[in-house]
Each structure stands twice: as C-alpha cells, then as structure tokens.
N, C-alpha and C positions, 0 to 999 in steps of 0.2 A: 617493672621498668618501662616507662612511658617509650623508649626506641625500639624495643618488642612488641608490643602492643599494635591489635590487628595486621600483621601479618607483616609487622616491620616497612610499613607503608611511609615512614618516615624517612629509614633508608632507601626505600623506593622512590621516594620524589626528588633524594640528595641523589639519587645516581641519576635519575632524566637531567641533570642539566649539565652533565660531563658533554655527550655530544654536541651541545651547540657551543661549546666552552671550548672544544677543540677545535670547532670547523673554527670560529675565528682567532683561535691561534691566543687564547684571553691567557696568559703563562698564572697571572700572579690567582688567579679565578680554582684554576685546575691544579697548584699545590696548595691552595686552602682546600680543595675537596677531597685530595689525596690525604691531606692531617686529619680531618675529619675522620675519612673514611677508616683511617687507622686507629683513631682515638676510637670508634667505636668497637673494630674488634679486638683491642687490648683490653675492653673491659669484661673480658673472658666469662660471658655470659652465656648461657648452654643454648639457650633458646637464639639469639640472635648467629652465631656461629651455624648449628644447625640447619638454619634458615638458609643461610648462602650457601654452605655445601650441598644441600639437599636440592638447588633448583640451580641448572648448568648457565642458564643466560644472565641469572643475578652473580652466579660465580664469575662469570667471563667482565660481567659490568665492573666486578669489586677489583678484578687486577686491573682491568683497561684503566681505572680511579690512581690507582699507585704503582703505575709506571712514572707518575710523576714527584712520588715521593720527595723531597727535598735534601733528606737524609744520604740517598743515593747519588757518588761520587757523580753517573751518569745514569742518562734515561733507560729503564728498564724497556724490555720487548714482548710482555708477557705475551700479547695477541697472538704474534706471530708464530709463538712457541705452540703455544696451546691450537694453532687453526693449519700450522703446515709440518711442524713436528709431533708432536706428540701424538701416536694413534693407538687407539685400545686394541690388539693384537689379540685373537683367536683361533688357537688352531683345531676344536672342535666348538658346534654354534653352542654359544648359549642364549640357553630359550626360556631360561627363570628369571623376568623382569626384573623379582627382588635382589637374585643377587649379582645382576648386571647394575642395579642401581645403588646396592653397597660396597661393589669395585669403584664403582664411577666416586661414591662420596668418597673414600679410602686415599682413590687419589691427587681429589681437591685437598683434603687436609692436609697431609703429606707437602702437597705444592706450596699451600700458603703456611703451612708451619715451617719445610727446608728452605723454600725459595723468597717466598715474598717476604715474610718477615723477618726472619733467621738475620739476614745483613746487619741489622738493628737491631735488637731482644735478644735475652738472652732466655733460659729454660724456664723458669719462672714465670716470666709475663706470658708465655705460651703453654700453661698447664692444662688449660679447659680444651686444649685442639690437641695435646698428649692424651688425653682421657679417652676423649674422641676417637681419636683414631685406636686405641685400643679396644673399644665397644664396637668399632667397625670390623677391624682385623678379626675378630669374634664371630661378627655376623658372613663375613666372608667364607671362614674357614664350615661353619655352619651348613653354607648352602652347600660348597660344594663336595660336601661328604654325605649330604642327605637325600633320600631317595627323589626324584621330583613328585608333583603330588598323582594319585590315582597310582602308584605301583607299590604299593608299601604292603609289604608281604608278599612278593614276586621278585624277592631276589636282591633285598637293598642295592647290597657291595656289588651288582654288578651293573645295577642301571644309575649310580651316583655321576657325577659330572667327574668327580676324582679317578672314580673306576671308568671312565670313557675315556682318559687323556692318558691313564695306563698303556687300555688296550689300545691305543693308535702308538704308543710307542712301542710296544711289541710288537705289531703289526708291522711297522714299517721299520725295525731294527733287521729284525729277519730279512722285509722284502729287501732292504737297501744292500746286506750283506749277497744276497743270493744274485742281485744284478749285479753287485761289480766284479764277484765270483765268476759270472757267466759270463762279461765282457772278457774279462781277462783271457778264460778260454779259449773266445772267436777271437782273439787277437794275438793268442800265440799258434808257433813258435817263433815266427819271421816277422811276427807286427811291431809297432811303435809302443812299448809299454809306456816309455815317459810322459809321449803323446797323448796315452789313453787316461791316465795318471792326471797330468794335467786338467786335461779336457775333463774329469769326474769331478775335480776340485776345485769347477768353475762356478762362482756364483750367478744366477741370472740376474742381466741388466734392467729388466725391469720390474717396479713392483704386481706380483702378481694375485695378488689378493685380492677378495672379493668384497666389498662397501657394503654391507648389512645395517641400514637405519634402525636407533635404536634408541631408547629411552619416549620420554614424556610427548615428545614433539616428531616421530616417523617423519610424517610428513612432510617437515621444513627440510629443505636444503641448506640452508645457510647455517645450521649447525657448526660447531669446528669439528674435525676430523678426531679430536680426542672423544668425542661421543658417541663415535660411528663404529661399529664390528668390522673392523678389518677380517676376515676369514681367511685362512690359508689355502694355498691350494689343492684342491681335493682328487686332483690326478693321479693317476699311479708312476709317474715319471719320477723318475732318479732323484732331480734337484727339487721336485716338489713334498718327496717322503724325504729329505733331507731338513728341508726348511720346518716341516712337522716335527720332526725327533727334536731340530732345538728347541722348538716353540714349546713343545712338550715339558723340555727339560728344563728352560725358563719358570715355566709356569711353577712347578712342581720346588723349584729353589727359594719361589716368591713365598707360595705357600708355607713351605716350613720355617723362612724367617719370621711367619707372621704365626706361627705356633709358637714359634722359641720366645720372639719379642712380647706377646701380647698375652696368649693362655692362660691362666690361672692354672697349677701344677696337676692339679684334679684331672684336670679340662687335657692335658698334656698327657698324660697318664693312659685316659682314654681314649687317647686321636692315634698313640703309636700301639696301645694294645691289638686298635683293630686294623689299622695300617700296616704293621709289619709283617704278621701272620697272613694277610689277606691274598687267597687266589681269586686272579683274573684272568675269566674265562675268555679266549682272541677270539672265539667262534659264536660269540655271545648273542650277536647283532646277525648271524648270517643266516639265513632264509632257506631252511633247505626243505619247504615245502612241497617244490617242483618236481624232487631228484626222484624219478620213477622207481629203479631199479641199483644194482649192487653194482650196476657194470657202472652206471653213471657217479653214484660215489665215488666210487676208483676213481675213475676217472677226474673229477674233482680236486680228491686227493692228490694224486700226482701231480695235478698241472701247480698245486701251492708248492709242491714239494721239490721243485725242476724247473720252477720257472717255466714251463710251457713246455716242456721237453715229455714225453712219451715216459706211462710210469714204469716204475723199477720191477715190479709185482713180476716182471716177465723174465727177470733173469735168475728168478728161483730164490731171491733172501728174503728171510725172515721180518718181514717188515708187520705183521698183524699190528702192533701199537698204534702205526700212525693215522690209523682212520679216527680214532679216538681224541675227544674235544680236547684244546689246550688250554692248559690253563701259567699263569706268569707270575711271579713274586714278583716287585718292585725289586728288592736287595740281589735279586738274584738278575733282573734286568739289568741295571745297572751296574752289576760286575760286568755282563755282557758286552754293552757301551764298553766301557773301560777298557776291556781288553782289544778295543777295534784299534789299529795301528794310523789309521785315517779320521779320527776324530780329531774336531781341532780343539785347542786350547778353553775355548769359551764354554765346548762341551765337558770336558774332563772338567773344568774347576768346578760346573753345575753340578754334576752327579758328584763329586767329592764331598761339595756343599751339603746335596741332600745325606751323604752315610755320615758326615761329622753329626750333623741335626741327630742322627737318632742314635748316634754314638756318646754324646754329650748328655742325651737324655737317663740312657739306660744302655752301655755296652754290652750286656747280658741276651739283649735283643740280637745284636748281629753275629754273637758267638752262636745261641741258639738257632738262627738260620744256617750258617755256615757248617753246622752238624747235621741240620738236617736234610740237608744237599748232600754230606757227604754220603750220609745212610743212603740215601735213595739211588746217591752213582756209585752203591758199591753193590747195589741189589739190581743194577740194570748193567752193573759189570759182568755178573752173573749171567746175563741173558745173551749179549751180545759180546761175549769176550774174545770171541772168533774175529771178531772183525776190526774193533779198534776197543780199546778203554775208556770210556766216558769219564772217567775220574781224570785223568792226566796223568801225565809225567811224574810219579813220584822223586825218580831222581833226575838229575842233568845226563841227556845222553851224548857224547859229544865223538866227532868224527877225527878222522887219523890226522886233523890239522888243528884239532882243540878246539874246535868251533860245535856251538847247538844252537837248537830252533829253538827259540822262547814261543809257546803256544801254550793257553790253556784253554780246555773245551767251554762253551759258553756255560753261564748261570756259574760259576764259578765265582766268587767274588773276592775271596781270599786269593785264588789266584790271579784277580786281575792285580790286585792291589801289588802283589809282586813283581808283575809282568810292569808296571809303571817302574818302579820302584829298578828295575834292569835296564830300562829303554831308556824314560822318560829324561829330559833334561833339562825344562823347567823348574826353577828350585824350587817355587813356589811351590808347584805343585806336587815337588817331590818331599821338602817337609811336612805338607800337608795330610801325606800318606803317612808317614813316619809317625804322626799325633795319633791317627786313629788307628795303626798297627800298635803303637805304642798302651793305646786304650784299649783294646781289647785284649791284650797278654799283662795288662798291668798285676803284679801278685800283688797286691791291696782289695782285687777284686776276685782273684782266682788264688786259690789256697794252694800250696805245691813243697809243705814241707815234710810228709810224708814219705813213703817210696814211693816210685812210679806206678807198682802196681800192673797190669794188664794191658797192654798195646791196645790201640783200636783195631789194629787188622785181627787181634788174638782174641774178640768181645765174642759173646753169645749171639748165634745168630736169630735172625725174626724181630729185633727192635723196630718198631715202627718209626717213621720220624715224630721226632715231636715228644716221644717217650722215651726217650733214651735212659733210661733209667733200669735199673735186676737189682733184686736184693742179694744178689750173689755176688755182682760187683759190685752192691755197695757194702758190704761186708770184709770183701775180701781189702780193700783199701781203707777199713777200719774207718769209714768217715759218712757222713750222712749222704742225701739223696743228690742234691747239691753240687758237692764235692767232691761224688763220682762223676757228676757233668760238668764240671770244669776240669776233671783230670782227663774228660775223655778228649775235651777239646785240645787242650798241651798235646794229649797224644794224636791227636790225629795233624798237628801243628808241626812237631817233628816227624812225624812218619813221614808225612808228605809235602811239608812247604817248607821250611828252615832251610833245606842246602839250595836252592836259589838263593837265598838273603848272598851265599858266598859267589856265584856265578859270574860277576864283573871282576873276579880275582884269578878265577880259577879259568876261565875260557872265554873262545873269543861269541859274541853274543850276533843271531843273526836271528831276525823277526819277518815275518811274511808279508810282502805291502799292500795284503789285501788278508780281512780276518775268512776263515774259512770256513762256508757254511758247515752245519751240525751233522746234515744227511752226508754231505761228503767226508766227516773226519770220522764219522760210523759206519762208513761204506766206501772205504779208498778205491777199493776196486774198480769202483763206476769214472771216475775220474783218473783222466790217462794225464793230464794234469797235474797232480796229484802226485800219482807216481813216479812222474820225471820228477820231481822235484825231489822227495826223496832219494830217488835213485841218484842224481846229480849230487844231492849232499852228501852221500855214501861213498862215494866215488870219484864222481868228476872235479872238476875246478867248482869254486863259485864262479866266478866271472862269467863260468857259462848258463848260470842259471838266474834268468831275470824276475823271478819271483819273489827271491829273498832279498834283505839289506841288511847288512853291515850294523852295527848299531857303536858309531865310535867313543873311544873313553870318554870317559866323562869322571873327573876328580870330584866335585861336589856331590854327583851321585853316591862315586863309592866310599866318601867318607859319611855320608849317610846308612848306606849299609852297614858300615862298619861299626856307627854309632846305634843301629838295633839288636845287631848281632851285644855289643855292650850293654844293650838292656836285656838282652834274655837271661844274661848269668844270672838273674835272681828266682832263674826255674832250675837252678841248683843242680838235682840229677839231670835231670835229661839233658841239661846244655853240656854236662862232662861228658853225658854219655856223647853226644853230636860230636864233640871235641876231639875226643877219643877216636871215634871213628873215622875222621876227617882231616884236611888238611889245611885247615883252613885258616889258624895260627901261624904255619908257615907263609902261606900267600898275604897275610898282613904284613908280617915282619919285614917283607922283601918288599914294601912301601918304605920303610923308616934305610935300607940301602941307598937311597936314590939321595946320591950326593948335592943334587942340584934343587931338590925340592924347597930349602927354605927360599930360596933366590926367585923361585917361578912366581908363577901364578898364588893368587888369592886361595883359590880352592888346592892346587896342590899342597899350599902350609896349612888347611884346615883336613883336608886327608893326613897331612902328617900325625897332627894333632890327635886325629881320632885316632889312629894307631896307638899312639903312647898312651890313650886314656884305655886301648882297648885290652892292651897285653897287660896289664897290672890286673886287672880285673878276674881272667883268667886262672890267676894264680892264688886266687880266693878259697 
C-alpha cells in the first residue's frame, strides 16, 4: 500500500499541515484532515497502525487531527487528556525500555480503539487494533515475568519486575500494619483515637511522585506527561507505603486482566502454574554485607520486627525463627490486605479482582494454597501454641453480652474472605465474595458423596505442604489421590470456617480498627495493649474500649450468608453434621418472625427471601 510505504511519509506530510491550519482557525481545512486521517486508519492495515502507535509524537499528531472529527456531536480534547491527565504511574522503576515501550503502545491502542474511534465504529472496522492490542498485552505480560537480561540462572522469580512489585507489597503491608499498630499505642489510653483515625486516612495534597524521562526522546521536555515515569514515593512514611500497596495492587489487577482477556489458554496455564505456587523472598534485595557480628543481626532483626523499639530476644521467648529470610505467596498476601479493617474500597475490589482471575482460571489452585497454609499453621501451632494460635479461631468465642472479635491471623485467605463477608457492607463486594466462595466449594468440582471419612485435625502427621496426599487416607475414603484432597479441604472447611458463615445471626460482631501486627497476636504478652483490650471484652463495657467497633446489621449481608450457607447443603454429610451440631436453623427462622420485614427495606424482603429458599433445603 502506497500510505505505508517508506515510513508512512505520506501520513507524515498530511499531519505537517494541521498546525498551521489551526493557528489560522481554517475549520473547513482541519475536518477534511480529520476524515482523512480517519479514512486512513479504518483501513486496518498492520503496518500503518503500528507505525502510530509505535512512535508517541506521531501518536499525539494523529489525535490532535481528530479532535476535529465531524462525526462528533462536539470538539474532542484529546491533547489535554493525554499532556495533563493521563500519567504512566510506577511504583517500582522500570528499567526495561522494551517493556516500558509495549505498556506505552498498549495504551495508544486501547485509546484510539475505546476513545477516539469507538463513538463512530463499531467492533469490526476496529479488528486490526483488537489484534494488536492482544500481541501487546502478550508482550507486556512477557516482560514483566521475565528475568531482566544478565540474571538468568540467579534466581528468575525473584528478580522479575512481577516478583519486585510482590515484594514492595509485602514489604510495606507489614510496615503499614506495624505503624498504625504503634500509633495507636502512643496514643492510648487518654489520646484522640478518632483524631488519630482520621489523621492516617488522610490523603496527601499533593502529587508526590517523582518525573523519570523515558522512552525514545529523554531528553525533550515538551513530551506529555503520559510518556513520563511518574515514580512513587520511595520514603518509609505511612502515606507514602500506602500510595505503594495501591499502586501495587492496581498494577497487579491490570496485569491479570490482560492474561484473562489476551492469553492463549497454554500461555494461561503457564503464567498461574508458576504465579500461584511462587515464593517471594522480602529480604531479597537487602545487603547484609556490613553486618559484622550476631549482636548486630539481632539487632536488625528487632528493629523490623518493633518498629524501632528494643528486641524481644531479652524477655526470654522463643523467637529463633525470625532471623530467618521471608518469604510471601501472593494468595496468601492478599488474604492479608483483605483482612486489614482500614482498606478502602478501591483496595478490596483490586485484590478480589486479582483471586476471581485465578479462581476463574483454575479454583483447584486457591483450594491447594488454602491447605497448604493450613498444614504449615498447624505445624507452627505446635511450636508456638503457648503463646497464641496462628491458625485462628476455629469457633466464635463470644462474651457474657453475645458479642466476638472477628480477627483472623494474617496470610489467611479463606479467612479473610469471611472476615468481609461478616463486616463488609458493600454489596458489591459482598457478592463478589459469595462467587468465589461459591467457586471453590462448588461439588462439580469437589467430589463429597461418599462418607466424610477422617477429619483434618484426626490426618497423619508430617504431611508436608504441597503433598497432602497417604495412601492410607486415600484408601481409607475409598477414592483416588484427588478425592482425598478435596475431602481434605471440606474438612478442613467445616472444622474451621463454616460457623462464622452463621455469626451475624448468632452474635453481636465487633472487629479492631486497626489490623494487628503478627509478632503481637503470637506474643500478647509484649503488648499491654493488647491485653486491655481483651481484658475489657471479657469484662468491661465496650464503650470503654476504643479499639474495637461495632460492626452494625446489615440485611443484605446476612441474606447472603444465608444464601452460602444454602449452597453448602450439597456437601450432604458434613452440612447435616454442622446442622446438627448448631443452631443455626433456629437463628434463621427467627428472620421469617419479623412481622414488618415484607414492608421494610429492599434487603430486609431479600433476607426474608433467602430464609424461605434456605429452610426447604435443609430438609433434603
């Protein structure tokens, strides 16, 4: 095609006469150049398309062209968009040109396939920039799982770009939780908690990111700000690990849209094999070259572990583990996240985002993680069972006023999901829980009509994670290798999580307005804190204790419970056995009492609802 041909030098010379076509204001001049311009990329040539997305100033030429479209009711603003809004956001740098340069095309096509054209055309005349953007989304996902060049055999998964935006969210999930932990401290008994509250969940007023020039042209200034590395701020302050977790958690929702939508299922197959399973080591990057001596490790150690406070090592517990490197699942992160009572909205729907992606793909994957979290917190129950349970709460424990703490220890995941699912009162993101609980207990995917077979607390001990498997238990449940692993997971389902699903029925629900670091819920002791706090919920009033909150009904929430609780009957025994055991038949029914409920509220007549669909089922 003679309009490709050397280097599209013909589109080159159509776009030199937009600027002087503007200066004098020539209208009828600049929407023949705007039809042009358009006729030309409708004619969905690879080569020509390419060409503009691939070089930023011919891109910026081809919208400044059709803002003046004719088609459009009114004049577009593309410049503007593109030179004072839109900025490419980085919260760790990136330093691989290639795939700074196939984000950057990614989100030219994107622009001129949603925005510029899209008003006019429909999916058809826009196939060759569908194509496109799937060869990109490809080359994206590519770079940032792959090692950069010169390390390869030194540890891929931990020097990938993927594996670096991991480790900054671990990093600063922990640091975030241990600063507002420690605020809180200096600020009680007498301090302003609302005050302090407030004042954490204040955004800073201005942008504080750092301009990193980048692509083809460093050196210009007069780039738009859409070309430029905005960087995050690399401080240790509160608001600046704060701005990094989302930034983190953006990226990582971006990325797995662009796996779900683009992938080839091969390609899919392989990106969550080694993504889900994958440990990230936090300590990866840290330089312990210097550290002379054991006293200065310690020392080290403590000051992560305390926040700068003096270490523990000195009041006689068992701490050996924590000199040792850490390492972070993603799944188990993100339970983490989830379970923090101060995330906001934006955050929680991110990280839901990313476990629906791998729940959709393969829910096999998040049951298997979820088992092997639980093996590992039942073999460091063992070690540390003195001091607190790392596993959590198997049941509701509740105080002489029918009130509990919803808390579960972090990397939990299965527990956070519940912990939303009691609190939370976003529907959105309360049905959104409800799909992927729904998804991983589905029996189309997990076998349960057998007998139950062996408890998970009653299992062989010494299974490693990851192997969950005896031919003794898979013997004894007469079913293959499989089908001992999905009954282990049912059991370890009802053993420990199932009577929460009934907790917004049975007691009043009070959650901590700050999540509570790990070294303090394994070590109450050190925290006097801590201990007033339970000692107040054992005793005192609430009102006297400003730690905890209230978490008030909510009818949509609990006729969603009530609507999981209806889909577990189809795990047959163990839901009779739960049944049986519990009261939790009773505390629905004394929903369908409430003479005023058809008259109320929306969600009260959809709690009604679910009751009556939930008691029939029951008696299956």
């Amino acid at each position: 095609m003679f309009i490709s041909q050397h280097e599209c030098s013909y589109l080159k010379s159509m776009l030199s006469l937009f600027p002087s076509a503007e200066s004098r204001g020539d209208y009828g001049s600049l929407v023949a150049l705007a039809a042009c311009v358009k006729s030309i990329l409708l004619l969905n040539d690879p080569s020509i398309i390419e060409f503009i997305v691939s070089d930023e100033l011919i891109f910026e030429e081809v919208c400044s062209a059709l803002e003046y479209d004719r088609s459009l009711r009114d004049k577009a603003n593309h410049r503007w968009f593109l030179r004072e809004r839109a900025k490419f956001r980085t919260v760790a740098l990136m330093e691989d040109e290639e795939l700074v340069a196939s984000i950057h095309r990614s989100f030219r096509v994107k622009y001129l396939r949603d925005t510029v054209l899209r008003p006019t055309m429909d999916e058809s005349s826009l196939s060759t920039l569908s194509s496109l953007l799937t060869f990109t989304h490809a080359d994206v996902v590519k770079g940032v799982t792959a090692s950069p060049l010169g390390t390869a055999g030194k540890g891929e998964l931990n020097v990938s770009y993927l594996a670096k935006i991991i480790r900054i969210l671990g990093r600063d999930s922990e640091a975030i939780c241990d600063l507002e932990w420690k605020e809180l401290e200096d600020v009680l008994p007498d301090g302003d908690i609302d005050g302090l509250l407030r004042e954490q969940a204040r955004e800073p007023e201005t942008d504080l990111s750092t301009v990193v020039a980048t692509g083809r042209y460093p050196q210009s200034q007069d780039l738009s700000t859409v070309w430029k590395q905005y960087l995050a701020p690399q401080d240790d302050s509160l608001p600046s690990r704060r701005l990094r977790r989302r930034g983190c958690l953006s990226f990582l929702r971006e990325l797995f849209n662009m796996v779900r939508l683009s992938l080839q299922q091969s390609e899919k197959d392989d990106f969550f094999a080694v993504l889900v399973p994958m440990e990230v080591d936090l300590d990866y990057e840290t330089d312990k070259s210097n550290i002379t001596s054991e006293s200065e490790e310690s020392r080290l150690v403590g000051e992560f572990v305390d926040s700068g406070s003096s270490t523990k090592s000195e009041q006689g517990l068992d701490r050996s583990g924590f000199g040792q490197s850490r390492t972070v699942n993603l799944l188990s992160l993100l339970g983490t996240i989830l379970a923090d009572p101060k995330i906001d909205l934006s955050e929680k729907g991110s990280a839901l985002e990313i476990i629906s992606g791998i729940v959709m793909h393969d829910p096999g994957l998040l049951r298997q993680r979820c088992l092997d979290s639980f093996v590992a917190a039942k073999r460091e129950k063992r070690k540390v069972e003195k001091y607190f349970d790392p596993m959590g709460p198997a049941r509701p424990h509740a105080n002489e006023k029918g009130q509990v703490i919803l808390y579960f220890p972090p990397n939990d995941l299965l527990g956070s999901l519940m912990f939303i699912l009691a609190s939370e009162t976003d529907s959105g993101v309360l049905l959104q829980v409800l799909e992927i609980l729904k998804a991983i207990l589905d029996n189309d995917m997990i076998t349960d009509h057998g007998p139950m077979g062996v408890g998970f607390f009653d299992e062989i001990e010494g299974i490693p994670p990851g192997t969950i498997h005896s031919e003794h238990h898979s013997a004894a449940l007469g079913s293959p290798t499989t089908s001992s692993e999905q009954n282990q997971f049912l059991s370890m389902f009802y053993d420990h999580y199932v009577q929460w699903l009934a907790v917004p029925f049975q007691h009043k629900v009070l959650v901590p307005i700050s999540r509570i670091p790990k070294l303090t819920l394994e070590f109450p002791g050190d925290s006097l804190t801590l201990q007033k706090l339970v000692e107040r919920f054992e005793k005192g009033p609430l009102h006297e204790e400003h730690l905890l909150r209230p978490v008030a009904r909510d009818a949509v929430r609990s006729s969603i419970a009530v609507e999981m609780l209806s889909f577990c009957v189809r795990h047959l025994y163990r839901m009779k056995c739960y049944l049986l055991r519990s009261r939790v038949i009773g505390n629905v029914l004394k929903v369908l009492t409430n003479p005023g409920a058809l008259q109320s509220s929306s969600g009260e007549r959809c709690l009604t609802l679910a009751a009556l669909r939930y008691v029939p089922t029951q008696q299956l």
